[in-house]
C-alpha positions as CSV (number, residue, x, y, z in Angstrom):
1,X,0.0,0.0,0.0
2,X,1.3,3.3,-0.8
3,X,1.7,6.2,1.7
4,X,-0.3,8.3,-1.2
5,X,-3.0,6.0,-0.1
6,X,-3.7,6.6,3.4
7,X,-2.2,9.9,3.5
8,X,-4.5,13.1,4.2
9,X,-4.4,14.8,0.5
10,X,-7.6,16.6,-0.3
11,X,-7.5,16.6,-4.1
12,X,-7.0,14.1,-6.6
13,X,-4.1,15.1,-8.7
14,X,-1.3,12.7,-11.3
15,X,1.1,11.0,-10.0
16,X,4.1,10.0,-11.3
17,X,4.8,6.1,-11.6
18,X,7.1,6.2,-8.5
19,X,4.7,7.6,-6.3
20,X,3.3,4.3,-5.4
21,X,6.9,3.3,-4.1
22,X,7.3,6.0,-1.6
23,X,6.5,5.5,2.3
24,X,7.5,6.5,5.6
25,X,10.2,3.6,5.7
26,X,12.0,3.8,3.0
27,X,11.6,7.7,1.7
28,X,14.9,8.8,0.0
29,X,17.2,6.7,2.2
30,X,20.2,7.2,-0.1
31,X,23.1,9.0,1.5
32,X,22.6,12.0,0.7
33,X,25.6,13.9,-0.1
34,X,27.9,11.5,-2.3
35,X,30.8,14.3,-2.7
36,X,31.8,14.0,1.0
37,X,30.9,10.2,1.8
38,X,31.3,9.0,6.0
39,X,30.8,6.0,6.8
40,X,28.7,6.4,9.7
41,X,25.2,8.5,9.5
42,X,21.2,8.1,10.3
43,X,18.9,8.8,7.6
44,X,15.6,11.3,9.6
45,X,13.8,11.2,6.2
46,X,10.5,9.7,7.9
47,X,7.4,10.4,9.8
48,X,7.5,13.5,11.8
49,X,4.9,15.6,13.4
50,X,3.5,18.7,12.6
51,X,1.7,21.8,12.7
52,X,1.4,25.3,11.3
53,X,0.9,28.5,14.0
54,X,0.8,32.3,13.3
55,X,3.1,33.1,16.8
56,X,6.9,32.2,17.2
57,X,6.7,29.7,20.4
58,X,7.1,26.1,20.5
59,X,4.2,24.2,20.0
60,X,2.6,22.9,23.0
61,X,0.8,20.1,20.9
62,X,1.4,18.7,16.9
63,X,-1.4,18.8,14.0
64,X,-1.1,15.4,12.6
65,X,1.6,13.7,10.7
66,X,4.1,15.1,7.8
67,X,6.3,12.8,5.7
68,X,9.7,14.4,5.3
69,X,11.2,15.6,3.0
70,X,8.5,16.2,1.3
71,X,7.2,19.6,1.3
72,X,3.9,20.4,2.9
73,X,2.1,21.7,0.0
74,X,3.1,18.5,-1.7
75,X,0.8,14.9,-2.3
76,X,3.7,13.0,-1.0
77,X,3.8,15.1,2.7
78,X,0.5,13.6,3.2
79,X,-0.6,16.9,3.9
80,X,-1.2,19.0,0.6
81,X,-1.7,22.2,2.9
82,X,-0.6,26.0,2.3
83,X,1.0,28.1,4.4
84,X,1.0,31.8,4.4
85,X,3.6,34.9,5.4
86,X,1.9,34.9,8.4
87,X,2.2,31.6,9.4
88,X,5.2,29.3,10.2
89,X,5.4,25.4,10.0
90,X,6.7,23.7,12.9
91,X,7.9,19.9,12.9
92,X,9.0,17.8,15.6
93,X,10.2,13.6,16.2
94,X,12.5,12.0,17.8
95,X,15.3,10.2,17.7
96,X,18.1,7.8,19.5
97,X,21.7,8.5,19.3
98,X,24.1,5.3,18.7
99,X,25.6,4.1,21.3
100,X,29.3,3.6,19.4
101,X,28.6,7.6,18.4
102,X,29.4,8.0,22.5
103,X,32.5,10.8,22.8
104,X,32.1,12.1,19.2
105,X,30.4,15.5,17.9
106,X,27.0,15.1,16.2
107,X,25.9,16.9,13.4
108,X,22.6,17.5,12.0
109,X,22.8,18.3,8.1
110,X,19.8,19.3,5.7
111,X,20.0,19.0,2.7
112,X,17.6,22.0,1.7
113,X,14.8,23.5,3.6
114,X,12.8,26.6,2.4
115,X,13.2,29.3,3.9
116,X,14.4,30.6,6.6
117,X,14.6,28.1,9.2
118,X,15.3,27.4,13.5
119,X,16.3,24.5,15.3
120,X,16.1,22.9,18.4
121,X,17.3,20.2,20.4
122,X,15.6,19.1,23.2
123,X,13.7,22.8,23.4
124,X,17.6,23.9,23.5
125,X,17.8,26.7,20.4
126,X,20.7,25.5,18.4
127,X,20.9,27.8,15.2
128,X,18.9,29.5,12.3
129,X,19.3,29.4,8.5
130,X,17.9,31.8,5.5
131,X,18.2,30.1,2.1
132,X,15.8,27.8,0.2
133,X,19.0,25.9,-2.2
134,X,22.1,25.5,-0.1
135,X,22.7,22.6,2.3
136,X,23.6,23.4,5.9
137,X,25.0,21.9,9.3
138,X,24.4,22.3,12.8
139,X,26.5,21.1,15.9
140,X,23.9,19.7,18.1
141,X,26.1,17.8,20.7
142,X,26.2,20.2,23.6
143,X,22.0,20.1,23.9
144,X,22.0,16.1,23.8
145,X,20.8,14.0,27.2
146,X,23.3,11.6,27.6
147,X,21.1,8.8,27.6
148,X,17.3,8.1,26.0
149,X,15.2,9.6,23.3
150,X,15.9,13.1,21.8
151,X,13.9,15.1,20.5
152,X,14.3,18.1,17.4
153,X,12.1,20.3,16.3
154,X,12.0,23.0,13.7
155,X,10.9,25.7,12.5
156,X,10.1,27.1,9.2
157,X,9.2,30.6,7.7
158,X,8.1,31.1,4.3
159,X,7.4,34.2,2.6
160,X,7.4,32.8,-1.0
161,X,6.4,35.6,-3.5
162,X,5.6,37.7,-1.0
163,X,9.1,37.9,0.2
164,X,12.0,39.2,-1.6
165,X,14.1,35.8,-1.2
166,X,15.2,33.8,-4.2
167,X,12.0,31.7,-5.0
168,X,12.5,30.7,-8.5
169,X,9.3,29.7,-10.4
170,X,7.7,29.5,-6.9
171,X,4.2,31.9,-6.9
172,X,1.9,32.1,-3.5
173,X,-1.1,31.6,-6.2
174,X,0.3,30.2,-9.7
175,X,-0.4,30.4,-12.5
176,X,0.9,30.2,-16.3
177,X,4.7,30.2,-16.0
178,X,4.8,30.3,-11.9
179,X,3.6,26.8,-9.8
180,X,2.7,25.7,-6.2
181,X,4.8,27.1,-3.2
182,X,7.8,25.2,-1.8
183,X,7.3,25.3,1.7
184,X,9.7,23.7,5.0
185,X,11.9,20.9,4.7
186,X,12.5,19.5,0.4
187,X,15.6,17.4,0.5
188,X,16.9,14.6,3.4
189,X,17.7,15.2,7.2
190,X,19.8,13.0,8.4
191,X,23.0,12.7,11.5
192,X,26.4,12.3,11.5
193,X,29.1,11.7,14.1
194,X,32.3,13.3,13.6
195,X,35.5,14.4,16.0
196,X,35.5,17.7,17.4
197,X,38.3,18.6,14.8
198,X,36.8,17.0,11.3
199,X,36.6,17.2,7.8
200,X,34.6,19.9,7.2
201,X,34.5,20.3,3.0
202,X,36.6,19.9,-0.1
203,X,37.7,22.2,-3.0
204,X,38.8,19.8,-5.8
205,X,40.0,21.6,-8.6
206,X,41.4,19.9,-12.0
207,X,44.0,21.0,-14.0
208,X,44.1,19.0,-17.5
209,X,46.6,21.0,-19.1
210,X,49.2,20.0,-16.2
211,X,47.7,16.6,-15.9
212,X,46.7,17.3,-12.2
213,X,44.5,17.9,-9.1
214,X,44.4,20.4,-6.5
215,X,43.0,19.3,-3.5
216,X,41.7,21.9,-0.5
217,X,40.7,20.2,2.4
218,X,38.3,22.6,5.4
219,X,38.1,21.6,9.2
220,X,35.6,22.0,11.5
221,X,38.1,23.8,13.4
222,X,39.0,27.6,13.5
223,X,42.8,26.7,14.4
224,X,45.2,24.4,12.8
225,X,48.5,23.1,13.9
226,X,51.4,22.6,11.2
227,X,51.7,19.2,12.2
228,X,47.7,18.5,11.0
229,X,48.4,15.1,9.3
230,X,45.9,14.6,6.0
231,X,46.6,12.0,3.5
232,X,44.9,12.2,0.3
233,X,44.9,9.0,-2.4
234,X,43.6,9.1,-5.6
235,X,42.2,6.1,-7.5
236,X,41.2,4.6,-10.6
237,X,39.1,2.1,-10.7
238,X,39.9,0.9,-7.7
239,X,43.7,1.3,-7.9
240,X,45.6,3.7,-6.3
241,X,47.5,5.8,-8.7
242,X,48.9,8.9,-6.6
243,X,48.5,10.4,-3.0
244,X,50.2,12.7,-0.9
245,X,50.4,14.9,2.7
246,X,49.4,18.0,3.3
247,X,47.3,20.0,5.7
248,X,43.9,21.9,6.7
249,X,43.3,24.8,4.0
250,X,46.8,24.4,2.6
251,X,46.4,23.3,-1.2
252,X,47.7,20.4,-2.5
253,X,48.8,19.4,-5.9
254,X,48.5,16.0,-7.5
255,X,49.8,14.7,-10.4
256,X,47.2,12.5,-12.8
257,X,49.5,10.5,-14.6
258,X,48.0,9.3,-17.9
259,X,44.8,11.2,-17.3
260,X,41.3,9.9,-18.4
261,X,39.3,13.1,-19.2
262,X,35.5,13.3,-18.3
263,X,33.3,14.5,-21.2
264,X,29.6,13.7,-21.7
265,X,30.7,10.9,-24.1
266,X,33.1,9.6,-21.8
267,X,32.3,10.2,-18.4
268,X,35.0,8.7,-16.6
269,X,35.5,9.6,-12.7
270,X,38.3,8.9,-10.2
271,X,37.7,8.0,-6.8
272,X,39.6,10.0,-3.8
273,X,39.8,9.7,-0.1
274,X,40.8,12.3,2.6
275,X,42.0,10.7,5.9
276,X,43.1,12.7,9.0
277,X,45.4,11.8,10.9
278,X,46.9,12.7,14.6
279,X,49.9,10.1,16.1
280,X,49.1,7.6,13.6
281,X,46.1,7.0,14.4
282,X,42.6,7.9,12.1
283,X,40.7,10.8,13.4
284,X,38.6,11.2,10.2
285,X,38.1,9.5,7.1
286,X,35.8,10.5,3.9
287,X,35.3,9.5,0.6
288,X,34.5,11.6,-2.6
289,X,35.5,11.9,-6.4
290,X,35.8,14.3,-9.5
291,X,36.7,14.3,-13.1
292,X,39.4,15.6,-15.0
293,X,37.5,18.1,-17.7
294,X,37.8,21.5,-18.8
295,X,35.3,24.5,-19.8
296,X,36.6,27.2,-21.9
297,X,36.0,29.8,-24.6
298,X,38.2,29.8,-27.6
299,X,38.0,30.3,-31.5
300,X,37.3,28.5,-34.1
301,X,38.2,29.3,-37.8
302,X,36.5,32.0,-38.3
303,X,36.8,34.0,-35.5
304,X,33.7,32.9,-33.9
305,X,33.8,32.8,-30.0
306,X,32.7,29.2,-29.0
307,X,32.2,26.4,-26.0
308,X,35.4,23.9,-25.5
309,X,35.4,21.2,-23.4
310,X,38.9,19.5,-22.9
311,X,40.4,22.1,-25.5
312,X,38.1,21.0,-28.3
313,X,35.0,22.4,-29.5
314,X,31.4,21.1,-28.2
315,X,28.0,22.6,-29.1
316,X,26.0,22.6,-26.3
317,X,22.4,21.0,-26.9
318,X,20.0,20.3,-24.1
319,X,16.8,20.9,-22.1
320,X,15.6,23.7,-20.4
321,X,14.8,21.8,-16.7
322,X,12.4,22.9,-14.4
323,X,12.8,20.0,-11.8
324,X,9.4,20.0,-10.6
325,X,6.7,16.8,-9.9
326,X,3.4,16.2,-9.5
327,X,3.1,14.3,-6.0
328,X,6.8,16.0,-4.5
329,X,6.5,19.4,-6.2
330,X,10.6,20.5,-5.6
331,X,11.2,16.6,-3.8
332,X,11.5,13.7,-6.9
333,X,9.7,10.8,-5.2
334,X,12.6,8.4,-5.2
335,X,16.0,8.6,-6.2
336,X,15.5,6.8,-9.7
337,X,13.0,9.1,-10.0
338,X,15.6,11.7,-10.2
339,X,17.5,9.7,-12.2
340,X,15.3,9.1,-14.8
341,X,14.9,12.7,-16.5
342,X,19.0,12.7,-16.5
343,X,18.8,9.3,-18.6
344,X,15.9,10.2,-20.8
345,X,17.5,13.8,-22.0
346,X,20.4,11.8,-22.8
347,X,19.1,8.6,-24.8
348,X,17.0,11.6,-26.6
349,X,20.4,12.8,-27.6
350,X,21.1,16.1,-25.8
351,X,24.6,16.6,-24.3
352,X,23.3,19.2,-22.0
353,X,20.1,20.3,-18.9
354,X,19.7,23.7,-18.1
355,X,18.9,23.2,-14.7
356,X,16.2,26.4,-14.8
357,X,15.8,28.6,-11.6
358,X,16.1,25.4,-9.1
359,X,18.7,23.8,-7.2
360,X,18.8,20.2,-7.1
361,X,19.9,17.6,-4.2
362,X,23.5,16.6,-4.5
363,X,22.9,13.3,-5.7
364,X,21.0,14.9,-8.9
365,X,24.6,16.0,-10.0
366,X,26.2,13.4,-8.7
367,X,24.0,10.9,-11.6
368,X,25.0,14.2,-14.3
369,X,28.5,13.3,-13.4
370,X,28.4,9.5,-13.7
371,X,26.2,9.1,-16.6
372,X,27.6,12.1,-18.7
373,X,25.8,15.8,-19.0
374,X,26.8,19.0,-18.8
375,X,25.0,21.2,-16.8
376,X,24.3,24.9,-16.9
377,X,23.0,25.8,-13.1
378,X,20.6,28.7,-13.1
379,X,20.7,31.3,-9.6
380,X,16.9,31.1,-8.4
381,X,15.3,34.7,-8.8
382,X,13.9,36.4,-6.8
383,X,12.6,39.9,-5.4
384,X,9.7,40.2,-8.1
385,X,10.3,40.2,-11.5
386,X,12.5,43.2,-11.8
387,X,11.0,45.3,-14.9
388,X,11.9,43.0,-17.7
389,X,9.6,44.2,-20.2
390,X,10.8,41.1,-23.3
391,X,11.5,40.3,-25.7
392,X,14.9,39.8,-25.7
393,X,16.4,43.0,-27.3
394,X,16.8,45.3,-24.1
395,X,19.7,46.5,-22.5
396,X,21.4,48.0,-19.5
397,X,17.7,47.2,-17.4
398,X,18.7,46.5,-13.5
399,X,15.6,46.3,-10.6
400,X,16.4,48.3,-7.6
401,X,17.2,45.6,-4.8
402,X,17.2,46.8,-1.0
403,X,20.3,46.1,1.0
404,X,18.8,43.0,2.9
405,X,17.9,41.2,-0.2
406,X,20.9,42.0,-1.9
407,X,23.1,40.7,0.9
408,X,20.6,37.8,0.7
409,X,21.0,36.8,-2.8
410,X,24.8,37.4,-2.5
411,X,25.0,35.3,0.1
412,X,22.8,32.0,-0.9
413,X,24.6,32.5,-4.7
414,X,27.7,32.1,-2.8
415,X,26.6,29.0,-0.7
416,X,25.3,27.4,-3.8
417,X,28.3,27.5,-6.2
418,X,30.9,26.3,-2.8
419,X,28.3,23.5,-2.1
420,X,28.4,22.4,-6.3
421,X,32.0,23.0,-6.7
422,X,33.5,19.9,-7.3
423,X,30.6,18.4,-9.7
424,X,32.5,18.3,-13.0
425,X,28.8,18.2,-14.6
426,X,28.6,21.6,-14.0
427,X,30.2,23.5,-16.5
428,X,27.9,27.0,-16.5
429,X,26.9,29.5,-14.2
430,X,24.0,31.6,-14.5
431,X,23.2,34.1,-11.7
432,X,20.2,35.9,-13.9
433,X,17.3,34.8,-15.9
434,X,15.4,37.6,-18.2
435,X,16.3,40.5,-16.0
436,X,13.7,38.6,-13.1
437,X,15.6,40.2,-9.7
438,X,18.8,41.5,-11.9
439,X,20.3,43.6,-9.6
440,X,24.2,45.4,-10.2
441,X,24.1,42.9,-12.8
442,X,28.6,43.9,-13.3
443,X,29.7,43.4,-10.4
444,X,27.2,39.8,-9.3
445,X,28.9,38.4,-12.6
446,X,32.6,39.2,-12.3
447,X,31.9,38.1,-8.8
448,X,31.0,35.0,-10.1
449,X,33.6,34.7,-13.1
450,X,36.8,35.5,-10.2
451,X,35.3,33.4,-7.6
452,X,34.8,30.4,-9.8
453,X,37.5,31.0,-12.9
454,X,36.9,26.8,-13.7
455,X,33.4,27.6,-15.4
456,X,31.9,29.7,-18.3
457,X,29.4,32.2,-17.1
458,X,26.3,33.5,-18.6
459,X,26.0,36.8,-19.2
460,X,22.3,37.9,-18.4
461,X,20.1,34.9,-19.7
462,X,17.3,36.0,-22.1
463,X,18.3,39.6,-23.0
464,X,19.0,42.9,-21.2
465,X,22.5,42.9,-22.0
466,X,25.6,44.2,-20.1
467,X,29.1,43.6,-21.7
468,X,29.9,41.2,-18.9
469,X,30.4,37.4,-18.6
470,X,31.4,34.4,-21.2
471,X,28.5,34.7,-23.2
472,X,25.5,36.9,-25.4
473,X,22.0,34.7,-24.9
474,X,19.2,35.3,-26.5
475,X,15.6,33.3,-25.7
476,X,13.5,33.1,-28.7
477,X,10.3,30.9,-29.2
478,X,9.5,28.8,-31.7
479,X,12.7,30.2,-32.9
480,X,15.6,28.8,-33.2
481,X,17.6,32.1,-33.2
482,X,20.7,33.3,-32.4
483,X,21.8,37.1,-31.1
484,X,20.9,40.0,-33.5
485,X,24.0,42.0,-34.2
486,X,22.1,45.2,-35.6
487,X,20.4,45.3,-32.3
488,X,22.8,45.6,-29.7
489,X,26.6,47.6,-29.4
490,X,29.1,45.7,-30.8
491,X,31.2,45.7,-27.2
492,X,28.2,43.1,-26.2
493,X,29.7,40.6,-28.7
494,X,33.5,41.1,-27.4
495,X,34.9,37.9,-26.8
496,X,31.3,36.4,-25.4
497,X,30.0,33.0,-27.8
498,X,26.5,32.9,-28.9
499,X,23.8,31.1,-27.4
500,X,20.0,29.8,-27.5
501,X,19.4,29.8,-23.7
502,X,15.3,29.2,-24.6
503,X,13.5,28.2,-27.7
504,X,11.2,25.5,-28.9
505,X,8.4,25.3,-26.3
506,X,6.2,23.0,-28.1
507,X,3.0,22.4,-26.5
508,X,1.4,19.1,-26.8
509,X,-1.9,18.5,-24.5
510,X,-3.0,14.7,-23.4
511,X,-5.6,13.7,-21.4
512,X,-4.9,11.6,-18.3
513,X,-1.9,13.4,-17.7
514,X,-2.6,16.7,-16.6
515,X,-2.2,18.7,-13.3
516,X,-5.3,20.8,-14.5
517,X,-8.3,20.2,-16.4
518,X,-8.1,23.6,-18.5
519,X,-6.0,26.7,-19.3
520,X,-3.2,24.2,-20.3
521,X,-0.7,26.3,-22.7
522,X,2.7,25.5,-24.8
523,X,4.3,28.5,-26.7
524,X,2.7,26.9,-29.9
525,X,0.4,24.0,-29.3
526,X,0.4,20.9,-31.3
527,X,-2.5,19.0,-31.8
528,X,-0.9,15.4,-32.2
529,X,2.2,13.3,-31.3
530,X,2.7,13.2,-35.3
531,X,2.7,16.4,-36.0
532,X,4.7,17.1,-32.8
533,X,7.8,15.2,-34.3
534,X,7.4,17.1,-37.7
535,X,7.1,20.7,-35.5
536,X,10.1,19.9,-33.5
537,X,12.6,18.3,-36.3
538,X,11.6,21.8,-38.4
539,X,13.0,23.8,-35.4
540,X,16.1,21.1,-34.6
541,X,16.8,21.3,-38.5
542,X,17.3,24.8,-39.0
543,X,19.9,24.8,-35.6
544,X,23.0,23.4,-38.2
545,X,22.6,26.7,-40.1
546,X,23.0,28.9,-37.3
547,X,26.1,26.8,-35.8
548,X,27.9,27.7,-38.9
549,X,26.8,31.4,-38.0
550,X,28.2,31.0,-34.6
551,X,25.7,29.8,-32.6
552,X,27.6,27.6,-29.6
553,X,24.6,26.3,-27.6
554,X,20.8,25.5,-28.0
555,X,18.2,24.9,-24.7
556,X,14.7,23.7,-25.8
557,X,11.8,24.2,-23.6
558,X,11.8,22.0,-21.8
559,X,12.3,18.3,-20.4
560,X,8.8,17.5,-19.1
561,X,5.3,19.7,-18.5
562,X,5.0,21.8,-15.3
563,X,1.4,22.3,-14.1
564,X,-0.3,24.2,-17.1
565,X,2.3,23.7,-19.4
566,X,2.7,21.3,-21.8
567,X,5.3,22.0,-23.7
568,X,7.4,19.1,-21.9
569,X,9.3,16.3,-23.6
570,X,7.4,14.6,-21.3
571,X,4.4,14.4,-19.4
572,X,4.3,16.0,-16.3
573,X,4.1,12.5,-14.6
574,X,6.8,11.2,-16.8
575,X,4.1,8.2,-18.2
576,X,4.2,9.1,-21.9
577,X,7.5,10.7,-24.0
578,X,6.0,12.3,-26.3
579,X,8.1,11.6,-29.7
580,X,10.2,8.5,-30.2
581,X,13.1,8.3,-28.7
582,X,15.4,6.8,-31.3
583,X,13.6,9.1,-34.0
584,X,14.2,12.2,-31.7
585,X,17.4,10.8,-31.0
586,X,18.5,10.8,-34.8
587,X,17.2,14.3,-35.4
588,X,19.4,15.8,-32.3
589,X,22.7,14.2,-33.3
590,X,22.8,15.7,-36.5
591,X,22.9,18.7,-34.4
592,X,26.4,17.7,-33.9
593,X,28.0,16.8,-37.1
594,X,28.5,20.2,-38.0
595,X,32.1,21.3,-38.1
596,X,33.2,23.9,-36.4
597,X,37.3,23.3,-36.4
């Protein structure tokens, strides 16, 4: 029996086929954060309790019954309940501390929880965190009983559109392009014990042009002694090719001797461990991995600005990705659930997923990097919609952010790109999306180009140009298109490639899979799966002409239907694909025979 199934939801909505696999015993139990692997850890994904008050207190009593971490407004919570800017959404449970964890630190980790959120231990206030995308930590040790049941309980605020936060396509009533609000806990909770001096993060950074890795390695700690012994191996499947000693926040350079390169053909990954060390013995051990690759402009014959990977051109064709579902809204309802959109843009024959105003979990670029796709990661926006008038076409337009929410975005862009680092899937930045929030639009992107000089970054995405970042992109729908010369300066063009950021948006409506019964919309809707395929290899087939023009990337709208739209590859319960996939395959790769040397 499914937990959908005795749950409390009110309304009969789709489902995607994984729904039915979901309950309170085995919901996302994955580790979570496969970058940074310990051995030890409890999964709190589960049953909690809940309920939703207008004052700031502790509960004295619970609602009913949540399902984390599924969001409230969610099937899958069991709930399927709003909550306003007045209101906050408390959850509580409890839990049991191993008895081998005895004389180590514990730390409570969440993955993502939206918005701004408190916790406590044992009615002990332990620490608050604003952000809806970026994972945090908490040190809970010093509010633990030393024996019995614990108990945690949290607290969530959540403005959505009525706050000035980065929300992405969040609305408090949607509507068209803008879905359900995201509200409290969206990705897993779980525990870890860990020494008071630890492993706190890694910056792995490669280098394929010197055939090496350099390896950062953060503590827990605020002070370091020379003598800090960390070990760092390297392997390749299995073998170990390299290690070496260094210490806490002192670089490290590796050599990769006979180096396999990642690349969405050949997505090859080396394993790596960090173990710490004090008198020979192991204080702290974790596991991770990366993959040698490298993102780059160059030019090609003609003078033409374009994408390299591994010093050799690559067009860039994928998916604009929204990430949402029909029963888990921001949550996928199991981890092949997640995996399944990766593998399905790929066997359709795009090399690339936008990944559109949403952060994923970890492990979402952790299956990117095994299985091969480039990813360009989109900044949520937020603030209102700036005054983006479209179409493309506009320039020098900037909304007028207040200090507080532009310390907030600053600061949650920030946490996002350190917490996404070392996916070699991620190859693009983009901190704006159609002038939705743009704010001091210069200084947020060379921000972003010198604090992350490993990846390209987008220049404003959609239009309302500034002569800033890696690259000029343009939306246009149908389209295709490329970036109109005659209608911006020349210095917008300096050394930046070309790129399709949007087109396509194909709409395609069928009946047993839709999250609404009317006002269902595509940017051109098609009336059959036929004529579908014929609309879409008309707009693929004119993409080879524009490559030659100096187009370097294409993003078609979009890997599966959101709520009222159905311009999706897919249905929004991922039941039907709607075109062929070996036929849709074909059309794509021609995509990439063109040359461009």
């Amino acid at each position: 029996m499914s937990y959908l199934s005795y749950g409390q939801v009110k309304e009969e909505l789709i489902q995607s086929k994984w729904a039915e696999m979901v309950s309170p015993e085995n919901a996302l139990k994955e580790y979570p954060r496969p970058q940074m692997v310990r051995k030890d850890w409890e999964n709190l994904n589960g049953t909690w309790q809940y309920t939703i008050e207008s004052d700031g207190d502790i509960p004295s009593s619970f609602e009913d019954e949540i399902l984390v971490p599924f969001p409230i407004e969610s099937q899958l919570s069991g709930v399927q309940k709003s909550v306003s800017d007045k209101e906050v959404l408390w959850y509580q449970r409890k839990f049991k501390i191993p008895a081998k964890w005895k004389g180590q630190q514990v730390h409570l980790n969440f993955g993502a929880v939206d918005w701004e959120t408190t916790v406590y231990i044992n009615d002990k206030e332990i620490g608050s965190h604003s952000g809806g995308y970026d994972p945090f930590s908490m040190n809970i040790t010093d509010a633990l009983f030393e024996n019995g049941a614990q108990e945690i309980t949290v607290a969530v605020w959540d403005p959505t559109s009525e706050g000035t936060q980065p929300i992405g396509k969040q609305k408090t009533k949607p509507e068209g392009i803008f879905y359900t609000p995201v509200t409290g806990i969206w990705q897993t909770v779980w525990l870890e014990p860990v020494p008071e001096k630890s492993i706190s993060s890694l910056k792995l950074t490669p280098d394929i042009d010197n055939s090496s890795l350099e390896v950062t390695v953060a503590s827990t700690s605020t002070s370091h002694a020379n003598t800090d012994g960390l070990t760092i191996k390297i392997f390749e499947e299995g073998k170990e090719i390299t290690s070496g000693k260094t210490s806490f926040d002192k670089p490290i350079v590796l050599p990769i001797k006979n180096q396999k390169l990642w690349s969405p053909d050949h997505p090859f990954l080396y394993d790596l461990e960090v173990i710490y060390t004090e008198n020979n013995k192991t204080i702290d051990h974790v596991k991770s991995y990366f993959g040698m690759r490298k993102i780059a402009l160059g030019k090609d014959k003609n003078g033409n600005e374009r994408l390299f990977l591994n010093n050799e051109i690559l067009f860039h064709f994928g998916t604009l990705d929204q990430g949402w579902w029909p029963d888990g809204l921001y949550t996928a309802p199991t981890d092949e659930a997640l995996l399944f959109d990766i593998e399905t843009t790929k066997k359709l024959g795009f090399n690339t997923i936008r990944k559109h105003v949403k952060v994923e979990p970890a492990r979402w670029y952790y299956h990117c990097d095994r299985i091969g796709m480039l990813v360009w990661q989109d900044m949520p926006n937020g603030d209102g919609l700036g005054t983006w008038k479209g179409p493309s076409g506009y320039d020098y337009i900037e909304a007028k952010r207040k200090p507080q929410s532009a310390h907030q975005y600053r600061k949650e862009w920030k946490n996002i790109i350190d917490a996404n680092y070392n996916n070699p899937s991620i190859v693009v930045w983009v901190p704006f999306n159609e002038a939705w929030g743009q704010f001091d639009t210069k200084n947020v992107i060379n921000w972003t180009m010198n604090y992350d000089p490993s990846r390209l970054i987008n220049g404003p995405s959609g239009g309302n140009y500034f002569p800033v970042g890696h690259m000029i992109d343009t939306h246009v729908y149908p389209g295709p298109g490329i970036p109109n010369k005659n209608l911006h300066a020349p210095i917008m063009f300096e050394n930046r490639a070309m790129v399709l950021g949007e087109f396509g948006g194909l709409g395609l409506v069928l009946k047993g899979h839709l999250w609404q019964k009317d006002k269902n919309w595509g940017y051109r809707n098609i009336e059959n799966k036929e004529k579908l395929f014929e609309a879409y290899s008309k707009l693929i087939n004119q993409l080879p002409a524009l490559i030659e023009n100096g187009l370097s990337a294409a993003i078609y709208t979009q890997t599966t239907d959101v709520e009222g739209e159905v311009n999706g590859l897919m249905t929004y319960d991922r039941k039907v694909i709607k075109m062929d996939i070996d036929q849709t395959n074909k059309v794509n790769t021609q995509v990439y025979k063109v040359i461009m040397e």
